[in-house]
N, C-alpha and C positions, 0 to 999 in steps of 0.2 A: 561534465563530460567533455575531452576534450573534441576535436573538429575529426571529423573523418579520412580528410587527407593526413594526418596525422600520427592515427591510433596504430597503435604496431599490433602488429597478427601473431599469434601463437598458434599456429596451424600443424595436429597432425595428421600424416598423413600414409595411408596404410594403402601400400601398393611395391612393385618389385624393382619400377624403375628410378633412379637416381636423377637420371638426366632427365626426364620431366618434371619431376619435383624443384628440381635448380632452374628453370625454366620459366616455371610459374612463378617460384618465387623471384627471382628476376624481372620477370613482369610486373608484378608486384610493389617490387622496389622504385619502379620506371614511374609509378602511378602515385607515389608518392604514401606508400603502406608498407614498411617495413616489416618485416616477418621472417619472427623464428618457428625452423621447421623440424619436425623430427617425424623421421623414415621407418616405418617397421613393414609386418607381414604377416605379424601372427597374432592369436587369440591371447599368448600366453604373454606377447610383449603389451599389447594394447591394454590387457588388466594391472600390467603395472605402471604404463605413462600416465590409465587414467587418476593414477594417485597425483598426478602432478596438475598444475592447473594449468587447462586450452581453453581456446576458442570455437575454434572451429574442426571439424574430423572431415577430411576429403577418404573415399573410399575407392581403390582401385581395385586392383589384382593381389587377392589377399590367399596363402596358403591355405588357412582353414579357416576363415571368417566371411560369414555371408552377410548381408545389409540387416536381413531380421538378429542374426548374433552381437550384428554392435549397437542397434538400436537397445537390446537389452542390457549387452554391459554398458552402457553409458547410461540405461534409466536407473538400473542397480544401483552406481555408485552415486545417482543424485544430483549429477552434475548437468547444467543449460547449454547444451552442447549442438547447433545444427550440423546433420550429418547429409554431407553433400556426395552421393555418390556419381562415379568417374569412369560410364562404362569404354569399354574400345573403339563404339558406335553404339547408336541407334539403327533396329532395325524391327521389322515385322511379325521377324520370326527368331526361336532362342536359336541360341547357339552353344553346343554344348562345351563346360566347360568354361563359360563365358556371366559374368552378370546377366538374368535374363535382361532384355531391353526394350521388348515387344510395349504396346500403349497401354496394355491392359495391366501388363505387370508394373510398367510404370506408375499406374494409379495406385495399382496396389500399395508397392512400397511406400507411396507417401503418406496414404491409410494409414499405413503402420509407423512412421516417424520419421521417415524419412525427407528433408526437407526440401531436396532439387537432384534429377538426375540431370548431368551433364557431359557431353563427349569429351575425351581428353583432346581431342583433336581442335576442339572450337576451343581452345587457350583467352582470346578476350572474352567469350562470356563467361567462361568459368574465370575470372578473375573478377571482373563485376558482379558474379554474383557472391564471390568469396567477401569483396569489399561492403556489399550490400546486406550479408547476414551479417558482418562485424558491425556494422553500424544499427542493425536490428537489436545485436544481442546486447550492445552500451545503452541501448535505452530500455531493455527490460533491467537491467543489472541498476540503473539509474533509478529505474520506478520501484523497483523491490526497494532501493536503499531508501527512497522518498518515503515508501508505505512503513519500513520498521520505524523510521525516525517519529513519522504522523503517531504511530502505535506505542514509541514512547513517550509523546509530549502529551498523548489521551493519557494514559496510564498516570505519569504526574499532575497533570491537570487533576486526574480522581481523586488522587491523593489527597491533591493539598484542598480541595471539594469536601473530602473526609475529615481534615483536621483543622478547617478553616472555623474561626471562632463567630466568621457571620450567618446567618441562617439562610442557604443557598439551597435552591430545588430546579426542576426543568419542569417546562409540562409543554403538555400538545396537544389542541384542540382541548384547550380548555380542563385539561385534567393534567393530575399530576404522574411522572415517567421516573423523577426519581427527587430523592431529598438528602441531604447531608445530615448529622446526629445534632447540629446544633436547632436546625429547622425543627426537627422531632421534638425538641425539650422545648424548643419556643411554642406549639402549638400541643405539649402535653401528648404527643403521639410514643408508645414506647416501641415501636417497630416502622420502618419501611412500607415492611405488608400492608402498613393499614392503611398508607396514604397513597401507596401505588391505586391510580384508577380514580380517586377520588378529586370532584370537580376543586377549580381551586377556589372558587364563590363559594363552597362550604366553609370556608376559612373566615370569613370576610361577615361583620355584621348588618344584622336587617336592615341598618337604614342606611348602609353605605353601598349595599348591592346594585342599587341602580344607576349610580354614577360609575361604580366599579365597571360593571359591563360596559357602559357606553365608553371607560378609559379603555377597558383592553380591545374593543371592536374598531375604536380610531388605530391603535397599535397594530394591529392585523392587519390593516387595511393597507399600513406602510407610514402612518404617522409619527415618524419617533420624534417628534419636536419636546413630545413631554411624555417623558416617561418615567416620573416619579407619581406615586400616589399616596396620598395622606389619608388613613383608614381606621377602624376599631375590627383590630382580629379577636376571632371569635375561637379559643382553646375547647379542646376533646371535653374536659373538665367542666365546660360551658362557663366558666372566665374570662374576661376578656382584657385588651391590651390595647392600648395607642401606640400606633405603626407608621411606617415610611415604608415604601416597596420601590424596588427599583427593577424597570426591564432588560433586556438586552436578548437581542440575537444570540442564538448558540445550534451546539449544534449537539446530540447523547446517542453515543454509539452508531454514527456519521450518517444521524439522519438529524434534519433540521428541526428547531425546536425554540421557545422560547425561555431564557434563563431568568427567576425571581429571585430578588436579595428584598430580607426583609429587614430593618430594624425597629426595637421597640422605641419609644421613645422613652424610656426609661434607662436605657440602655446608654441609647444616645446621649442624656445630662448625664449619665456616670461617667461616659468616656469622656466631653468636654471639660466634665468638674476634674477630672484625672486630668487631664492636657493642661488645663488652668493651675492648677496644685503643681504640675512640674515644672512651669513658667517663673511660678513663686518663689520656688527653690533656686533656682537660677539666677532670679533676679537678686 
């Protein structure tokens, strides 16, 4: 995101005067926020600027458009839009004809969406606060961009969790949250469902259970000096298997968790003998 002094303003603005609009935005310019502006009045011009993309909506002196009407075409069309409105004054009591501006309506409106009332007459704080929403609304548009990017690097992380050839699971507090399809066929499970919940010392044979524990209760603890473990897994089938597990920090569906990679050792001299055989050939 760039710097605030910087960001140029796409500011429109619905109201009848020209020369305060030139005004502000001059001001504006002075303060180092460049801004482009566009001038309207009506209900039926505002529904078609909001096709274009803004920043920010200043609300003056509008022919048919009250603060609750553009709070809703601007939720309509979807768009993150703070809408600052721009009465004549502030005063105690309404005036007809006029933006109410009384304290009570002022709460009101912002109940309802509205994000600052401000006099046209106080020119630097409405420009400060025109710069102060633009810089609010770069770092929601920043976190939104951050959060889909997080939600697509989870998404392929799943994936390749899905089609990974090693036998990858999570679990938390000791039970399993989720497993990959090779993990399943390693321990003879033919569904998810059966291992969702299930502690992961079901896995693990009788007489390695009690080093097992004391390995994952140092890991919890914050021990990761060693976090490999040499074990006999114990299959659905009640078969068993000489194993390697390995730990790691993780994190499944952005809550924290620990990641298990398991391999057999059987597995492991196939792969070596295959690395060794392709060395062969080469040589």
């Amino acid at each position: 995101m760039k710097s605030s002094t910087t960001d140029s303003l796409r500011l429109l603005v619905i109201d009848d005067s020209q020369l305060d609009a030139d005004r502000l935005v001059d001001e504006l310019k002075s303060m180092g926020t460049p801004t482009r502006v566009q001038l309207l009045d009506d209900k039926e011009e505002l529904t078609k600027a909001l096709r274009q993309p803004w920043d920010i909506i200043l609300l003056g002196r509008a022919y048919d458009l009250t603060p609750q009407d553009t709070v809703a075409l601007v939720r309509s069309s979807g768009k993150d839009l703070p809408i600052i409105v721009m009465p004549d004054q502030l005063s105690n009591t309404a005036v007809n004809g006029e933006i109410d501006t009384t304290p009570s309506e002022i709460a009101q409106l912002m109940e309802q969406g509205i994000t600052d009332v401000i006099p046209r007459m106080h020119l630097s704080h409405l420009v400060n606060a025109l710069r102060r929403e633009l810089r609010n609304l770069c770092f929601r548009r920043s976190q939104r961009e951050l959060e889909y990017m997080l939600s697509e690097a989870e998404r392929r992380a799943q994936l390749l969790l899905k089609n990974s050839r090693s036998a990858v699971a999570y679990f938390d507090d000791g039970v399993h949250i989720y497993a990959n399809e090779t993990y399943l066929q390693l321990f003879r499970h033919e569904s998810m469902e059966e291992l969702i919940g299930m502690p992961v010392i079901d896995l693990v044979a009788k007489e390695d259970i009690t080093k097992f524990k004391e390995f994952i209760k140092n890991y919890s603890k914050g021990d990761h000096s060693v976090s490999e473990f040499n074990f006999t897994g114990r299959r659905a089938d009640g078969s068993s298997f000489e194993a390697q597990l390995q730990l790691a920090p993780a994190s499944y569906e952005g809550e924290p968790c620990i990641q298990i990679i398991i391999q057999s050792q059987a597995e492991a001299g196939a792969e070596l003998e295959a690395q060794l055989a392709a060395v062969e050939r080469l040589d």
